[in-house]
N, C-alpha and C positions, 0 to 999 in steps of 0.2 A: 412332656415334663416341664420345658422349658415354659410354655404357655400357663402352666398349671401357676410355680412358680410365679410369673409376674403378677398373676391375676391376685396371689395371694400375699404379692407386696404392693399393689396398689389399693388396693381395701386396708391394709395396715396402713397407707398412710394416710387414706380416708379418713380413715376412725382417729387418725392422731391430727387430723387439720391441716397437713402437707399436699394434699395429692392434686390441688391446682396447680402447684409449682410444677409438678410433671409435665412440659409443655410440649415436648419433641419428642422423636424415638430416640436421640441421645439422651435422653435425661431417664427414658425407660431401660435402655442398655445399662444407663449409669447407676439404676436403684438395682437393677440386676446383678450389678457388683459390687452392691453391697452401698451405695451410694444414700442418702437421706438429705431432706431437707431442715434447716435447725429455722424455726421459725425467731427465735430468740435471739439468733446471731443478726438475722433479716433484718430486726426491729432496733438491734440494737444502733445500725450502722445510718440509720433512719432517724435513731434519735439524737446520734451524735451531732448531726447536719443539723439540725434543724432547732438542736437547744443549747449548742455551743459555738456555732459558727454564724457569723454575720456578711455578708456581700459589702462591696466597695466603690460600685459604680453604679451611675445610674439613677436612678429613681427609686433601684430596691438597696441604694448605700446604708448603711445601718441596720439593717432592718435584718432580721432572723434568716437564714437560708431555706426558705421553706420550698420543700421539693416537690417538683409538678410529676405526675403521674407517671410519666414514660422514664424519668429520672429514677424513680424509687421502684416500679414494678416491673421494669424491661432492664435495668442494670444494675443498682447498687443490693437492690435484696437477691437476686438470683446469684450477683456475685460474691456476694458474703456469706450469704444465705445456705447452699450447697457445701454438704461437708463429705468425705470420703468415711467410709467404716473406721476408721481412727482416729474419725473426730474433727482431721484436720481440713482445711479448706479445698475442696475437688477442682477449683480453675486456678493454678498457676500461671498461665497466659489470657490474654484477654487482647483483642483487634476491636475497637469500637470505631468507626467511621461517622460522619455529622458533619451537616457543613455548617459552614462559618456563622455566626453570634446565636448559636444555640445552647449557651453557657456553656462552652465545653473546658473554657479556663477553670474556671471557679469550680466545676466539678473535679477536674485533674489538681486542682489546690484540695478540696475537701477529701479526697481520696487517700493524697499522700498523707497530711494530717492525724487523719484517720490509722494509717496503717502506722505512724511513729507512735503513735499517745494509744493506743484504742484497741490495738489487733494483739496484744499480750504476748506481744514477741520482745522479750528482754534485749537489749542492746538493738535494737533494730537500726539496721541503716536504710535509710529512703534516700531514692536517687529522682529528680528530675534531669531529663535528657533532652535533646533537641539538637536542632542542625548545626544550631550554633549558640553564644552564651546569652546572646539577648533575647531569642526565642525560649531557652529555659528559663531565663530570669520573670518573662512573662507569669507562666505558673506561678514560680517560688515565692513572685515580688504580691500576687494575689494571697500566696498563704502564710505571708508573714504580717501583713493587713488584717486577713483574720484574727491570727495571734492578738496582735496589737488590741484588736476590737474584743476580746471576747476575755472578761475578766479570770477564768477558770484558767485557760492555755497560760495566757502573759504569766499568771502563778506559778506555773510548772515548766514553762520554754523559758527559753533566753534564745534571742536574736543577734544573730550577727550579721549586719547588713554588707560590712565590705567584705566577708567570704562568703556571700548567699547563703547562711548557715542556719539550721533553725537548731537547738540541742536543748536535749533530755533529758539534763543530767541525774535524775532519780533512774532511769532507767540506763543511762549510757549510751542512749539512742540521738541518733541525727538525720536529720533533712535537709539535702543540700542540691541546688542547681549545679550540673556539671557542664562545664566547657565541651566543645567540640577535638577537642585535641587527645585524639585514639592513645596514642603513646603510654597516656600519665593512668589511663583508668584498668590495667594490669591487677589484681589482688583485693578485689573488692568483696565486700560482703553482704551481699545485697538483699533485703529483705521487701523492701519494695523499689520497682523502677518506674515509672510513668515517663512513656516517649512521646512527646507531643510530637503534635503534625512532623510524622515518623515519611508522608511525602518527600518532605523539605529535604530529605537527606541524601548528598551528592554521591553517596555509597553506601558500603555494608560493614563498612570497617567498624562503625563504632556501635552498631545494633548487634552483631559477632564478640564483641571485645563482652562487650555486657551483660550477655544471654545467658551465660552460664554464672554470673555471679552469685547466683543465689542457692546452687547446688546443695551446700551445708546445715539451708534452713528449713525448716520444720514445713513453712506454707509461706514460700515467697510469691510475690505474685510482679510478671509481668505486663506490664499492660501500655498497649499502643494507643493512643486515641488519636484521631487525624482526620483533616478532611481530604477529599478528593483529590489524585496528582494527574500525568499522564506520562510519566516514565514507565512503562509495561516491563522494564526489566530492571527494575528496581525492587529494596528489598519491600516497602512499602507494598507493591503490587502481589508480591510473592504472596505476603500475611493475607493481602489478602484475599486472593483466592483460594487461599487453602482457609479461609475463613465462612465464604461461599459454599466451597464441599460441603463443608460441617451443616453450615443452616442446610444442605440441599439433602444432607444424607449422605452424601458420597465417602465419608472419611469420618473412620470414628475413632475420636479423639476426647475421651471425657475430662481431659484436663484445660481444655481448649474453649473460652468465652468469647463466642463471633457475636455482634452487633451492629450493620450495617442500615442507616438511613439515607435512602435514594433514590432517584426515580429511574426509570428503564427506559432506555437509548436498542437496546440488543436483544432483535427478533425472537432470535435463540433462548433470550430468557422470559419469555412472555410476551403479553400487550405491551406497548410501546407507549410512554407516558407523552403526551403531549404538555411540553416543556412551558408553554406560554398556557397552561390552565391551575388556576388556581386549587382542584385536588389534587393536581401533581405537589405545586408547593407546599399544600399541610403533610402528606403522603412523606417529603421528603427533610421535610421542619417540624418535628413535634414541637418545639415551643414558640412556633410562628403564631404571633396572636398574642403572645406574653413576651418573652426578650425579643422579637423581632414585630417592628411596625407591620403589619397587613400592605397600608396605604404606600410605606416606601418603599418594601416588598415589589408590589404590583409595578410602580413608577420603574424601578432596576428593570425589568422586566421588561415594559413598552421600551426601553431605552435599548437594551440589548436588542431586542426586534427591528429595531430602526440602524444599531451599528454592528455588523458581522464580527469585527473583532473583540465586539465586547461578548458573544453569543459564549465562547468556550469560558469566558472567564465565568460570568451568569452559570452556565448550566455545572462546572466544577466545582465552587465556592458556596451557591444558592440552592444548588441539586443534589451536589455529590454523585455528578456522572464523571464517568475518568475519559476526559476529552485529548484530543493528540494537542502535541506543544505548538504548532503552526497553524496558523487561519489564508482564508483566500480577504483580502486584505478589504480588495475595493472593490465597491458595489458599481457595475459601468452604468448605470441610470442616474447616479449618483454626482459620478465623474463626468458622465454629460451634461449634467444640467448646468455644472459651475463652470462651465467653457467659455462664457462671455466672448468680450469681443478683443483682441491684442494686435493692436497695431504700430508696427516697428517705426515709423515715421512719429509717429507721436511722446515713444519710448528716446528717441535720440539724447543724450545728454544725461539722463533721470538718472538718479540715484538708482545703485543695484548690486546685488549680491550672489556669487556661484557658486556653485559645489561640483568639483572637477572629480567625477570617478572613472579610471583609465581603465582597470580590468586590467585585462591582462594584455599584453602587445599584439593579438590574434584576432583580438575581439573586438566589438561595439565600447567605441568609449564618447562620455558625455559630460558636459558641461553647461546645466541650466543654470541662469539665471532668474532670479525674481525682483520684480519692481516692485516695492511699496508704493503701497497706492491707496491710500486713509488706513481704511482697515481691512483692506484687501490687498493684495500680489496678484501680477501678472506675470507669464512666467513666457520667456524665451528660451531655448534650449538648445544648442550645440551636438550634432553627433557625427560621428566620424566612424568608418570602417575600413580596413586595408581592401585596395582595389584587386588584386589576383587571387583574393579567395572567397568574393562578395558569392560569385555567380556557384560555388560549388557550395556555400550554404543556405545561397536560397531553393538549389534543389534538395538538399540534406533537412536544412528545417522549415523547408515550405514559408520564408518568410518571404516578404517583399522588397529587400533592401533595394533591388534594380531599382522598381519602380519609386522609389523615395528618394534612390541618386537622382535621376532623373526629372524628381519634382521639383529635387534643391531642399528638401526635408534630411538627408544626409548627404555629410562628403565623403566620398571619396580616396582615402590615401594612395599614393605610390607606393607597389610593393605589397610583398605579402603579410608585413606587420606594419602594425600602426607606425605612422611615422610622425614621432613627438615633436620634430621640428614644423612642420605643417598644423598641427596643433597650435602647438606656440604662438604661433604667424598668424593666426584666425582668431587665438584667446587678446592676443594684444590688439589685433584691429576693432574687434568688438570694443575692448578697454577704451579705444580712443577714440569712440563713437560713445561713450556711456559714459557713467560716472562712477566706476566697478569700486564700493569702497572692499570687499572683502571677498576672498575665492577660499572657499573652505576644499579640505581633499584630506582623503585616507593615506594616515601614515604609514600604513605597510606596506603599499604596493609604490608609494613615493619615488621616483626619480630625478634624473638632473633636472627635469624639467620645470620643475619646483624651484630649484634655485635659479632659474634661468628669468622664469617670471618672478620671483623675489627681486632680484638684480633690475630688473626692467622695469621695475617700480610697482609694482602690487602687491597688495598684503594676504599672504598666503596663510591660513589659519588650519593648522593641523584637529581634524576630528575622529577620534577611531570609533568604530562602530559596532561597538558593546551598547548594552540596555541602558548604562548609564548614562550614552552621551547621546544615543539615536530615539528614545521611545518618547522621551517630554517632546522632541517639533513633529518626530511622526505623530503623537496623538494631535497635535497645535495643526498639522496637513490634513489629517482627516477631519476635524472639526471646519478647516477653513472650506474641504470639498462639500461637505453636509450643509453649511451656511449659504455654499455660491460663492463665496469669498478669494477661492483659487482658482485665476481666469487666464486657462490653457489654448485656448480659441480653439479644442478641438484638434490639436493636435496629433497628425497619426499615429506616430513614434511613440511620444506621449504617453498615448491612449492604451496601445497595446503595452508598453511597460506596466501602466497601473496597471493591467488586468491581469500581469503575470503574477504580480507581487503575492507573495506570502510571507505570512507576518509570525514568529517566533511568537510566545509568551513567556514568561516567567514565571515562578511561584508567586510572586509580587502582585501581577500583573501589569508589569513593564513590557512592552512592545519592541522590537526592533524587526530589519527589513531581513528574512533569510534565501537570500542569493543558489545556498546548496537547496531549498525546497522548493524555490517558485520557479515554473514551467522555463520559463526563458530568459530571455533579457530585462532587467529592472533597472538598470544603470544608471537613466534618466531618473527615476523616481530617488534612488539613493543618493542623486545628487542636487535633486530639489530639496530633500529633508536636510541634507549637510546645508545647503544654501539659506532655508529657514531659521536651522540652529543659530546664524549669526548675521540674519537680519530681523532677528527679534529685540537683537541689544539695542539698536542705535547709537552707535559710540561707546559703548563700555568695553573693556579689554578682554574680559573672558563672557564664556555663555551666562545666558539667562539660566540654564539645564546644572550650570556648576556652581552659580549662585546662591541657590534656594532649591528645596529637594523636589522632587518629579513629583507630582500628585498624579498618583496611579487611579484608573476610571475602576 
C-alpha cells in the first residue's frame, strides 16, 4: 500500500515538473507526508539574488550576485523550495558546512535579506549570530553593502550602522547582528537566525538561548553555516553529525536541511581522499576555480606538505576535515639539518637572549639562550635536574638523563627538587661570560628567583604563554628551522625536546607549545621561543608579537 502510494506521488509530481527535486529517501518520506516541492518559491529566492543583490569585494564588487550552480541547485532552491502540506516551508533547521572563501559570507548576507524583505513574514526579525560581535558583524557589515548598493532595498531599509541594524519599517521587520553575550538574548522573536561559523563557539549557551526563538512563527528558519572545527564535544560537532545521519539515512528528520562539503579522512566512511590531490580540492570547494584561485589553491597545499603544523590548518579551513587541535610540531630531518656548527669559545661576550622555563621544582628546568648572528641564532642551552630522583626517572621514563649528566649536557642539582639557588649561580656566571641583554620566563610559575636575578642586574621580561604572546616567535622558530637559520649544533636535550613538542591551534590559526599534549619534556624549546619573542626587538621595550598583530599562516 505504502509503495503503491509513493509511486503514485512521484508521477504526480512528474507531470507537475517537481520530481527531480526528490533527491533522497528523506525527501520521498517527506512527499509521503504530504511534503511538495513549490517550484515558484525555488525561483523566486534565485531571482531575488541575482536581480537585487550586488557583491562587494573583489573583482565581482558591483556586479550582480549571480549564483554558481551548487549555490542555487544544492541549497538555496531546495531550501526554499520544499514546502510542507500547509504550504509552509518544510526545513526549519538547516547545518550547511564549506570551507573557507567559498562565498559563504555573502550567501549568509543574501539569505538573511532575503528572509527580512522576501519570505512574507510580517514583522520578521532576522538575527545574525556568531562567537562573538565582529564575526557577526562580518555577515551583517556584507548585507548592509548590499542594501547600500542595490537601489530597490535602500528604498525600503534604513541602516543603522552603530546598532548593526537593518529595518523594515513597512513591514516592522529587522536585521540585526547579535553580540556574544547569552544574558541579553532572553525573549526573542526570531523569524530567521543565521549562525555563522557556529565552530567558533566556546559553548552552547548561546546556540540553546536562540533555538527556540522562533517557536511562534509560521516557518522560522534556522541555519548554521560553518566551516570545519575540531572540538568533537561541541555544539558545532553535535549538528553535525546528526546532520550526517540524515544525508546517511540513519535519522529522519524532514524538517532538518544537512549540507556538508568535504573530503574524507575516516576509513569507516569510505575511500580516503588524498588531501594533496587536486579532485579532493574541487570534491571539497565547489566554487574552487571562481571565488578561489586554483594556482594559490595548489601553492597552500605544497606549503602545508612541506610544514606539519600548517597540514591541520590546510586540511580544516581548505577541506573541511575536522582535524584534532594539536600537531606533532617538528619534523627531526628538518631539525637536523639546521644544526650548524655552535661554538661557545667563539660565543664569549656576544650579545644574547633567554628564556628561563623552571617547570615545576621536580622537574627538568631550562634556560636557552640565543645569539644573533645576521639573520640567524645560535642557540646554547641550560638544563638542570634535581640529583635523587634523576636515576628513578630514567628507569620510569626510559630517558637518558644519567648519561647527559655525565656528558655535561645537564646539571645536576642537590636534592630531590630543583635547587634555584644552583640555578641562579650558573644563570649569573653565563651573564658574565656573555652579553645576556634579556631573559624572558613565565609568569606563573615565577619565583624569588626572578627577583633575585632582577636585583643582580638582569632584565627579567615576563611572557605568558597564551596564543597571543607564544604563536608569532613559534611560527618566526619554525620558519628559522625550515631555512637552516636555527643553529642547535645538534644538540641532544635539544633534539629530543623538539621532537616531543606538540603544537595547539586555534580557530585563527595561531600556534602555541602544549606541554599537557606533547609526549615529554619541551622546556628547552618553550624557552627558545620565550628567548626569540625578545630577540627579535633589538632594543625596543615591548615585543615585536604586541607591537603589530600575529600574521596567522
Amino acid at each position: 500500500m505504502r509503495k503503491g502510494r509513493l509511486k503514485s506521488l512521484l508521477d504526480a509530481a512528474k507531470d507537475e515538473g517537481w520530481s527531480d527535486w526528490i533527491r533522497s529517501e528523506a525527501d520521498k518520506r517527506a512527499v509521503l507526508g504530504g511534503c511538495w516541492f513549490d517550484l515558484e518559491a525555488a525561483s523566486r529566492v534565485v531571482t531575488f539574488f541575482e536581480r537585487f543583490l550586488k557583491l562587494s569585494k573583489g573583482q565581482w564588487a558591483g556586479k550582480p550576485f549571480i549564483l554558481q550552480d551548487w549555490q542555487k541547485q544544492n541549497l538555496l532552491m531546495p531550501l526554499f523550495g520544499w514546502k510542507k502540506r500547509n504550504g509552509f516551508r518544510r526545513f526549519r533547521n538547516a547545518y550547511i558546512e564549506i570551507p573557507k572563501k567559498n562565498g559563504k559570507s555573502a550567501l549568509c548576507s543574501g539569505i538573511a535579506l532575503y528572509l527580512l524583505v522576501a519570505d512574507g513574514e510580517p514583522g520578521a526579525e532576522v538575527y545574525v549570530a556568531a562567537a562573538d560581535k565582529k564575526q557577526a558583524g562580518i555577515v551583517y557589515g556584507e548585507a548592509e553593502r548590499m542594501v547600500r548598493a542595490s537601489p530597490s532595498l535602500s528604498k525600503r531599509l534604513a541602516v543603522v550602522p552603530s546598532q548593526k541594524t537593518i529595518a523594515y519599517p513597512k513591514q516592522n521587520g529587522t536585521l540585526q547582528a547579535l553580540s556574544a553575550d547569552v544574558a541579553t538574548k532572553e525573549g526573542y522573536n526570531i523569524h530567521g537566525l543565521i549562525f555563522d561559523e557556529l565552530h567558533a563557539q566556546p559553548n552552547r549557551k548561546l546556540f540553546d538561548t536562540l533555538r527556540y526563538g522562533g517557536a511562534s512563527r509560521r516557518q522560522p528558519l534556522f541555519a548554521s553555516i560553518t566551516t570545519a572545527g575540531f572540538d568533537r564535544n561541541s555544539i558545532c560537532w553535535e549538528q553535525r553529525e546528526y546532520a550526517r545521519k540524515i544525508l546517511k539515512g540513519l535519522v529522519d528528520d524532514e524538517s532538518f536541511f544537512a549540507l556538508i562539503y568535504s573530503a574524507n579522512e575516516d576509513p569507516s566512511e569510505g575511500a580516503v581522499d588524498d588531501w594533496t590531490k587536486e579532485e579532493t580540492w574541487f570534491k571539497a570547494n565547489p566554487s574552487l576555480g571562481v571565488t578561489i584561485d586554483l594556482e594559490s589553491f595548489a601553492a597552500e597545499c605544497r606549503k602545508a606538505q612541506e610544514t606539519p603544523t600548517l597540514q591541520n590548518t590546510f586540511k580544516r579551513y581548505r577541506l573541511n576535515i575536522w582535524t584534532s587541535s594539536d600537531v606533532r610540531w617538528m619534523p627531526m630531518d628538518k631539525w637536523d639539518a639546521s644544526a650548524g656548527e655552535v661554538d661557545p669559545d667563539a660565543l664569549a661576550g656576544r650579545e644574547c637572549y633567554g628564556g628561563l622555563d623552571l617547570a615545576s621544582t621536580i622537574d627538568v628546568a631550562a634556560c636557552p639562550f640565543l645569539f644573533p648572528d645576521g639573520d640567524a641564532y645560535k642557540v646554547m642551552p641550560l638544563f638542570w635536574i634535581p640529583q635523587e630522583n634523576m636515576e628513578e626517572r630514567v628507569r620510569r621514563d626510559r630517558v637518558p638523563y644519567d648519561v647527559w649528566v655525565r656528558q655535561g649536557l645537564i646539571k645536576a642539582t642537590p636534592g630531590n627538587a630543583i635547587d634555584y639557588a644552583f640555578i641562579e649561580a650558573d644563570i649569573l656566571a653565563f651573564a658574565a661570560a656573555h652579553n645576556v641583554k634579556e631573559i624572558a620566563y613565565d609568569p606563573w610559575n615565577s619565583s624569588e628567583i626572578i627577583q633575585r636575578l632582577s636585583d643582580a642586574g638582569l632584565t627579567m621580561v615576563p611572557i605568558r604563554q597564551g596564543f597571543a604572546s607564544m604563536s608569532g616567535p613559534m611560527k618566526q622558530m619554525e620558519a628559522l628551522v625550515y631555512s637552516g637559520k636555527l643553529h642547535h649544533g645538534g644538540h641532544p636535550v635539544l633534539r629530543w625536546m623538539a621532537d616531543n613538542v606538540q603544537a595547539s591551534i586555534d580557530p585563527a590559526g595561531n600556534l602555541k607549545p602544549d606541554k599537557g599534549k606533547s609526549r615529554e619534556k619541551i622546556d628547552g624549546i618553550v624557552g627558545c621561543i620565550m628567548a626569540l619573542a625578545r630577540a627579535g626587538l633589538r632594543g625596543s621595550t615591548k615585543s615585536i608579537y604586541e607591537e603589530r598583530d600575529i600574521v596567522t599562516l
